[in-house]
N, C-alpha and C positions, 0 to 999 in steps of 0.2 A: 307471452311469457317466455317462448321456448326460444324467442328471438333475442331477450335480456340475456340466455345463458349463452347464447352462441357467443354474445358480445364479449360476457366478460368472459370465458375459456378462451374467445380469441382474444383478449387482450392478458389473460395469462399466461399463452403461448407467447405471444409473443414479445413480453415479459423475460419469460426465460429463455427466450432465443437472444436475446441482447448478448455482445461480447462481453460487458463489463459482467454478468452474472455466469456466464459461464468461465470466465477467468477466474471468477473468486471463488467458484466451485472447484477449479481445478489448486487454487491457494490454498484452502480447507484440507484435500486431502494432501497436500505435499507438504502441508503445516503438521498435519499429523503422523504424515512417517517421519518429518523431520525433528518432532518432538520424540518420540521412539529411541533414535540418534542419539538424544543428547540426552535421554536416562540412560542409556549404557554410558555415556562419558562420565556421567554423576558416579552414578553404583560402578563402574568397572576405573573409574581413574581417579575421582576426585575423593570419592569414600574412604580407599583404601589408603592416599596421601593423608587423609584426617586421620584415619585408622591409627596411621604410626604414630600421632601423640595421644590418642586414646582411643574410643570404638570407634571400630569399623563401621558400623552404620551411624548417619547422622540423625535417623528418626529415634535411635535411642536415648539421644542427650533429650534430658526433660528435667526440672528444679521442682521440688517439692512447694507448692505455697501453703499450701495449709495441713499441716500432721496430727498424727501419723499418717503418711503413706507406704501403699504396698500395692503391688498390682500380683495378679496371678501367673501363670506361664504362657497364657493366651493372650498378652500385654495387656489386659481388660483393668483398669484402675480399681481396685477393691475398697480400699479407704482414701482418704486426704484428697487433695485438689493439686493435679500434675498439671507442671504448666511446662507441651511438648517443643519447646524451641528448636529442638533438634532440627522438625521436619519442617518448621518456619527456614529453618537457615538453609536445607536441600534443596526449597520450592524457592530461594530467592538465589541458590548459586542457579540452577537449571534455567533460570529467567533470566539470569546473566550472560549464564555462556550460550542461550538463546539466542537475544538481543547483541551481541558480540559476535557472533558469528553470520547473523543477518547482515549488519552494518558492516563489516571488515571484508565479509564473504559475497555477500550480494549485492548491495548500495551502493557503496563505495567504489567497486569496480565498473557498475554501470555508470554512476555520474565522471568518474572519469572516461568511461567509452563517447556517452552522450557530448561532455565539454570537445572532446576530439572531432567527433563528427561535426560538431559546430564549427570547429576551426578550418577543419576542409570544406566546406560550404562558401561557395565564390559569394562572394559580395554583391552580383550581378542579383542574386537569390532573394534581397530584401526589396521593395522595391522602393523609388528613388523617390524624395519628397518634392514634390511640388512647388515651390517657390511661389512666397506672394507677387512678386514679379509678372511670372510665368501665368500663374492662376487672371490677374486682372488683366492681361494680353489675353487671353482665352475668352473672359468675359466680352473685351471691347470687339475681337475679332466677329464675335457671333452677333451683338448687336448692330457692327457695321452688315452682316451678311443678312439681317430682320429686315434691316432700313429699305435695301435694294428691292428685297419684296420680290414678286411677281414681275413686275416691269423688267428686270435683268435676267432673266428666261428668254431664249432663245424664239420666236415664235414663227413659224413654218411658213414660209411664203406661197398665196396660191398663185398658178399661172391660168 
């Protein structure tokens, strides 16, 4: 049994020694300071541009669907049915300017590095197709070399 656990610890070792899982461990947390980033661009840019045609914060836009409503000063709904659009529209601008700043800021720059380095890549680098031609001269040559056999070997003369 103590031989099962060796197995599988060492195939969970070596699991997370893989490059692909420690890449995406290191995605995780630059995913998360980079979402950090882009709540201050929310609350410190985008807010304050909404702000100037009505509240500053977007979690406060909310439509009454069912009244009377009233919430308390702790925003805790006390009557009716608030439907909070506000913070629907900040969780889909922050997933924009997300998503926008991945692909403008990161993507996009590498697929153009990557089509580059393609370009300076000799041609010498693919390699060269084989022609049916070439291919059935290659077959005939080695059948003529079967035929000869053993008889066309050199064989050592005694004195």
């Amino acid at each position: 049994m103590s031989e099962k656990k060796t197995g599988v610890l060492g195939g969970f070792k070596a699991f997370l020694m893989r490059g692909n899982v420690i890449d995406l461990a290191v995605a995780v947390v630059i995913g998360a300071a980079f979402t950090n980033i882009v709540n201050s661009v929310v609350k410190g840019v985008i807010n304050p541009i909404v702000g100037a045609f009505g509240t500053k914060d977007l979690t406060s836009y909310a439509s009454c669907l069912k009244g009377p409503c009233a919430m308390n000063k702790a925003g805790e709904v006390t009557s009716g049915v608030y439907i909070q659009w506000g913070s629907v529209l900040s969780a889909a601008l922050t997933f924009l300017i997300t998503a926008a700043v991945v692909y403008f800021l990161m993507l996009l720059p590498m697929k153009r590095w990557q089509d580059r380095q393609a370009a300076k890549a000799p041609a010498e680098a693919t390699p060269a197709q084989v022609t049916e031609i070439e291919l059935l001269e290659q077959i005939r040559d080695a059948l003529v070399e079967q035929r000869r056999g053993p008889a066309s070997e050199t064989v050592p003369v005694q004195r």
